[in-house]
C-alpha positions in Angstrom: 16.2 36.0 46.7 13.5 38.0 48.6 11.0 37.2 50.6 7.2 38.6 48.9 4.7 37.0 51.9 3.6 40.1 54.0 3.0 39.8 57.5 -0.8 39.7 57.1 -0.9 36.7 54.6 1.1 34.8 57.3 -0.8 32.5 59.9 0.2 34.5 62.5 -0.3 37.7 60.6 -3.9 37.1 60.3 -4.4 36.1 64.1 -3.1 39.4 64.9 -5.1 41.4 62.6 -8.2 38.7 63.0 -8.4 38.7 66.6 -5.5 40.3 68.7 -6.4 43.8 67.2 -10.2 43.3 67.6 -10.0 41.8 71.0 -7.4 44.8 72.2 -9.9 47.3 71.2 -13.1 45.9 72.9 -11.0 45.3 75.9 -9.7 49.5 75.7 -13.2 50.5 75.2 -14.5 48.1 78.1 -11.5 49.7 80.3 -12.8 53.2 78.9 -16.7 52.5 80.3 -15.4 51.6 83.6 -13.0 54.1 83.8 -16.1 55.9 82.9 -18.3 54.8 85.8 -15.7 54.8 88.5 -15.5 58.7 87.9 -19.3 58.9 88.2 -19.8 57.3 91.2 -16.8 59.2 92.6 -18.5 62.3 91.9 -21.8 61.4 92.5 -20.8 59.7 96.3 -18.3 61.5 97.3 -16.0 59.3 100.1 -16.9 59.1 103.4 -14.4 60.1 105.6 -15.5 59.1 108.8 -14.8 55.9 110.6 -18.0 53.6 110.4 -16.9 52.5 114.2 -17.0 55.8 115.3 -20.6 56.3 114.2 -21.9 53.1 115.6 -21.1 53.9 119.3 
C-alpha cells in the first residue's frame, strides 16, 4: 500500500507553500532594504568618534 497525497495537496502542505514561503520572502527582501539603508547611512554619516561630553564643556 503506498501513500499517493503529495506534500502540497496536504493542509499543511498548502500553508507552507500558501503563506510560509511567501511571507519568508517579503520578510528576506524587507531584511535586504534595511540592510540596504543601514550601509547608506553608514557611508553617508560616517561615526562620530568623539565623546558628546567632551564637546559640550
Amino acid at each position: 500500500m503506498s501513500n499517493d497525497i503529495q506534500f502540497y495537496q496536504t493542509r499543511m502542505g498548502r500553508q507552507f507553500y500558501e503563506v510560509t514561503v511567501p511571507e519568508l520572502i517579503r520578510q528576506i527582501a524587507r531584511l535586504n532594504d534595511l540592510l540596504a539603508l543601514a550601509v547608506e547611512v553608514s557611508v553617508t554619516k560616517p561615526e562620530d568618534k568623539t565623546d558628546d561630553r567632551a564637546r559640550q564643556d
